[in-house]
N, C-alpha and C positions, 0 to 999 in steps of 0.2 A: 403786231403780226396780223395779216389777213386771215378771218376767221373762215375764208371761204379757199383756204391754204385746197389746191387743187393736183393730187399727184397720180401717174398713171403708173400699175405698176404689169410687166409686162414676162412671158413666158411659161414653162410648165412641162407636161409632156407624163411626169412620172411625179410619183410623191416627192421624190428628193429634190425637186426644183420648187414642186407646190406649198410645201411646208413650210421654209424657210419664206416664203412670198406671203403664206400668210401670215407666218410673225411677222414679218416686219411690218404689215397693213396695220398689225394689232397695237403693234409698239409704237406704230404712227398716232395711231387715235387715243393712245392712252396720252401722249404728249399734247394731241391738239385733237380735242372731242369731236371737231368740227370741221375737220379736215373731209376733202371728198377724197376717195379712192376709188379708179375704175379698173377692176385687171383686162387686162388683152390675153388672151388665150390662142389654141388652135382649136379650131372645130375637131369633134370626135375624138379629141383626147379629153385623161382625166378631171382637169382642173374646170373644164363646163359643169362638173356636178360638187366638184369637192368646196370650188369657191362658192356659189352662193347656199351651200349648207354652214359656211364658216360666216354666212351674213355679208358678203359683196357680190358688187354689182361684175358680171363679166359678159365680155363681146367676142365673140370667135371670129378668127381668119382663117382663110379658105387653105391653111398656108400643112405645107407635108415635107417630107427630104427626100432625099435625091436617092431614084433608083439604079446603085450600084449593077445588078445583075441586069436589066434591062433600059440599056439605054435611052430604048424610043420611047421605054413612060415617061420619060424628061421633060418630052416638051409640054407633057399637060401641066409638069410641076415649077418649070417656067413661066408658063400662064399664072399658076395659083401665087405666085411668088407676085409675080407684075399685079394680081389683083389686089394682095395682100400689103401690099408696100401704097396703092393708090385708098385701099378702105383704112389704114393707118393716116395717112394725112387727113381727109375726111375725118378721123374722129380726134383728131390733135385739133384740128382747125372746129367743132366744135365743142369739146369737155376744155381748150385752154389749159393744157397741165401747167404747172408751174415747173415741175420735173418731173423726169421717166427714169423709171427702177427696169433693168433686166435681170433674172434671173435664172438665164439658159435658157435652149428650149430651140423647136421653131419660131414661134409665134416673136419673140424678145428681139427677134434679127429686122424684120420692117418697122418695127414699131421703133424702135431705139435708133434704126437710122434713119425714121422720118423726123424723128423730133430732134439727134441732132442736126437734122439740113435745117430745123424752123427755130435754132437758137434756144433750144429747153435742153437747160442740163440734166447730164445723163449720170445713173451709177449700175454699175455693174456689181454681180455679186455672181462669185465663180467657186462652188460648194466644193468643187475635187480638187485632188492635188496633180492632177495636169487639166489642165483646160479645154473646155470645150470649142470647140469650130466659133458658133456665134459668136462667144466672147473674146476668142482672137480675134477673130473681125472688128466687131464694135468697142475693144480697145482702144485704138486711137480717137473716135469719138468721144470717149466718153470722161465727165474729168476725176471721177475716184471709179477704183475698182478694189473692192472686199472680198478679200482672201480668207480659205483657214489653214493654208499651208505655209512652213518654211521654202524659198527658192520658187516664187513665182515669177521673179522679176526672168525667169527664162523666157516667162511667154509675154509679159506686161510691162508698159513703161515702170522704174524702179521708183520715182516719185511721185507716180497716182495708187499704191498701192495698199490700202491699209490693214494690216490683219486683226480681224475682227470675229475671225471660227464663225462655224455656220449656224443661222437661227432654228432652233428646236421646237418642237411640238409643246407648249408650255405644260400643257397638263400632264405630260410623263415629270415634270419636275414637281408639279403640285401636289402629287399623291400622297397622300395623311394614315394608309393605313400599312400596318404594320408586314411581316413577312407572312406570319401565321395567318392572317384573315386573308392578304391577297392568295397563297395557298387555298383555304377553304373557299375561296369566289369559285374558285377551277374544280370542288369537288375533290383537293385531292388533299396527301398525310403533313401534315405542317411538320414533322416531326423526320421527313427523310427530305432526302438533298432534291433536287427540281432541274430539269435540263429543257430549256425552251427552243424549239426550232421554229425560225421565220424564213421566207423566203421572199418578203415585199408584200403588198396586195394582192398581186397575181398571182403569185407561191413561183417555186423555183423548181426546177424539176430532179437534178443530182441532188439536192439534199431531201427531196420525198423520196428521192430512189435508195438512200444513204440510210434510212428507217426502213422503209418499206421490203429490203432485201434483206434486212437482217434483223427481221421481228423476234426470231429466236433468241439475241443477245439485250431485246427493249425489257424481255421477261425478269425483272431485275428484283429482289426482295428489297432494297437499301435505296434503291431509286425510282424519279416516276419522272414521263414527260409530256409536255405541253409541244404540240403541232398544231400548226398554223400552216394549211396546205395551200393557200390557196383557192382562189374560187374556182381558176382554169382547173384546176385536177383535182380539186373536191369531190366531182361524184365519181370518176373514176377508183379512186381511190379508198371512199366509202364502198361500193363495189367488192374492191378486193380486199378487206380486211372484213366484210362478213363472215360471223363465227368464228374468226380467229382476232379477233382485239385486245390484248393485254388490259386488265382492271390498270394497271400503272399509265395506260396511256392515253390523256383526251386530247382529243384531234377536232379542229375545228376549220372553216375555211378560210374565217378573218375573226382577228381578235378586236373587237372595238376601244378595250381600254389596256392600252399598251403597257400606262405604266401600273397596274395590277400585277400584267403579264411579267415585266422585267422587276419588280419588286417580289414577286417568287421566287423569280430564277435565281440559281446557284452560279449558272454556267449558261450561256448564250450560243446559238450556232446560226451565223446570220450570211448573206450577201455582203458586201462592202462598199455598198453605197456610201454616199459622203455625208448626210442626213442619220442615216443609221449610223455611224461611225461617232457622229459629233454626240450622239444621245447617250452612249457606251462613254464615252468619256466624261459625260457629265455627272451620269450616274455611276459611273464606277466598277461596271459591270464584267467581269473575267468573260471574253469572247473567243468562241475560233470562227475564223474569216474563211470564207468561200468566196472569194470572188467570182463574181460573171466571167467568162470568156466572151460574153455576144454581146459586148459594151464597147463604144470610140474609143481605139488608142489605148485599148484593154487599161482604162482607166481607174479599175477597181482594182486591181493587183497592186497597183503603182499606192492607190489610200492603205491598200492592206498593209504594202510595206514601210510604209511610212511611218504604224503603230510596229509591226512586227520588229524592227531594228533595235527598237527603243524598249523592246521586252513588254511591249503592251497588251499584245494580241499572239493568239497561236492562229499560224496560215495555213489551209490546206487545198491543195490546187482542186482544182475543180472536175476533172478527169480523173482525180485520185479519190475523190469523196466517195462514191457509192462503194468502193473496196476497205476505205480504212475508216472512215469522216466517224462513224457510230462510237466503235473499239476506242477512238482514240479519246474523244469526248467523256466515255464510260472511265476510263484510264484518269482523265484529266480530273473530275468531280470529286474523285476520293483520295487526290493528293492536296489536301486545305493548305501546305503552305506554297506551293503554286499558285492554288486561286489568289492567295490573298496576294505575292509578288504582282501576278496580272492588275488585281486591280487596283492595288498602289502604282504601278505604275502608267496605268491607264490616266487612272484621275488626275495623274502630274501634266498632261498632256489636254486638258478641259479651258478651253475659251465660254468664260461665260457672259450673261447681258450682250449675245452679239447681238441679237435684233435692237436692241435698245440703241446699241452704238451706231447699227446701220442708220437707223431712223432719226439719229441726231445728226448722222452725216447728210441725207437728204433735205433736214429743214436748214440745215449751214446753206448748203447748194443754194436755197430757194431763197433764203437770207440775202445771201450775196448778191 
């Protein structure tokens, strides 16, 4: 095998395309120490800082999406498109991939249809269970496409399909320390139940609104919880709970070490991203799902209910959340043989080694 095994892997936008992109970069190099990886990114989204703190190299394109409410911004995003699709062969035509990885994104759309017009096989890796725009597109191109759902073949040929679940953040699976200490890292009673709210990197806003209106009912003897607000509504929020903070409740803007955070938790109250979603089933974790409503083809509803059917997850719409989301959660935490139904049947529902399987899929590709 060529030690100078060269692959591009291409896309990003939000954590839940970035993540998965880094395992599999990770699970590449653990297979072949020696392998180059370049990510293709978009300019001014997250993955320009998240990948080379994860130790790769990244290039951004000029590349953005298309302005629904204003038509006329279109044509600049046509330009950036035309630019982005010509600085894509340019760097195919000097890094030589051997294959290109998309996973979602702007950025994954020129890059993945330059390389296949230059004969570099392509894989796609489509984290939700309905698909993204890109990757219906560069489905026909491409020749495996990795799924973590049942009933893709709606959107994808049925014989490039491989379900392989989405690759995780490895270190929430490596965590060594116990329930009691990840509790005391937060300051808080190892000895009462723990309710963690996330809402992404950015925080969420109905589920800080879902706390934050009903501080009277966080006031709890038997329980304590862990927020994670967000950095956009971090100060505001520090702001409004001056002199009124509950001792049960620390609030933070980002938690750095995730799996600390979910190794406390009793009971999770999250977004339904398809990254978030895969982590909860790996670890086992009893969740209530909030989906986004301001997501493609309200494609978080459709993840939520995928676990919801199967008794995995409890669903709570997202316009309902600031009125019930808290009560119902407080509700949920003190009925233990619920929790424990959720997350038995959560973890029935856990794809594990996908990056491992993805990145054997990619050296097959380059193989052949």
């Amino acid at each position: 095998m060529d030690d100078k095994m060269r692959i591009v892997i291409s896309g990003g936008g939000t954590g839940g395309h970035i993540f998965p992109a880094i395992s599999i970069a990770n699970a590449i190099k653990a297979l072949h120490p020696e392998a180059e990886i370049l990510f293709v990114g978009a300019l001014g989204r997250m993955e320009m800082q998240r990948v080379p703190a994860a130790g790769y190299k990244i290039v951004g394109l000029p590349i953005c999406g298309f302005d629904r409410k204003n038509l006329l911004k279109n044509i600049k995003v046509l330009f950036k498109i035309w630019k982005s699709q010509r600085m894509a062969k340019k760097l195919i035509e000097e890094f030589k991939p051997m294959a290109a990885v998309g996973v979602g994104g702007y950025a994954s759309g020129p890059m993945l249809n330059q390389a296949a017009k230059m004969g570099i096989p392509c894989l796609i890796q489509e984290q939700n269970s309905y698909a993204g725009v890109t990757n219906k597109l560069l489905a026909k191109k491409a020749e495996k496409i990795c799924v973590a759902y049942d009933g893709m073949e709606r959107f994808f040929p049925a014989e490039k399909i491989i379900k392989t679940g989405n690759p995780v953040r490895q270190a929430l699976l490596n965590t060594k320390m116990s329930k009691a200490e990840a509790t005391k890292t937060f300051g808080l009673d190892p000895d009462k139940k723990t309710i963690l709210l996330v809402g992404g990197s950015l925080g969420a806003k109905t589920i800080n609104d879902s706390i934050l209106h009903h501080l009277d009912l966080v006031d709890q003897k038997d329980i304590q919880f862990i927020w994670q607000t967000g950095k956009y509504y971090n100060k505001q929020i520090t702001e409004e709970l001056k002199g009124k903070l509950p001792s049960n409740l620390i609030v933070t803007d980002f938690i750095s070490d995730m799996g600390a955070a979910y190794t406390a938790a009793d009971l999770v109250i999250s977004r339904a991203g398809a990254s978030s979603i895969s982590e909860f089933c790996l670890i086992g974790k009893p969740v209530i799902l909030v989906p986004s409503p301001n997501v493609a083809e309200d494609h978080q509803t459709k993840n939520a209910m995928a676990l919801v059917n199967k008794q995995a997850a409890i669903y709570v719409k997202d316009s309902d959340a600031p009125d019930c989301l808290l009560e119902q959660a407080i509700k949920l935490i003190k009925d233990d043989d619920k929790l424990k139904n959720l997350s038995k049947n959560i973890l029935k529902l856990a794809l594990p080694d996908s990056a491992d399987i993805i990145a054997k899929e990619v050296i097959k590709m380059i193989r052949k």
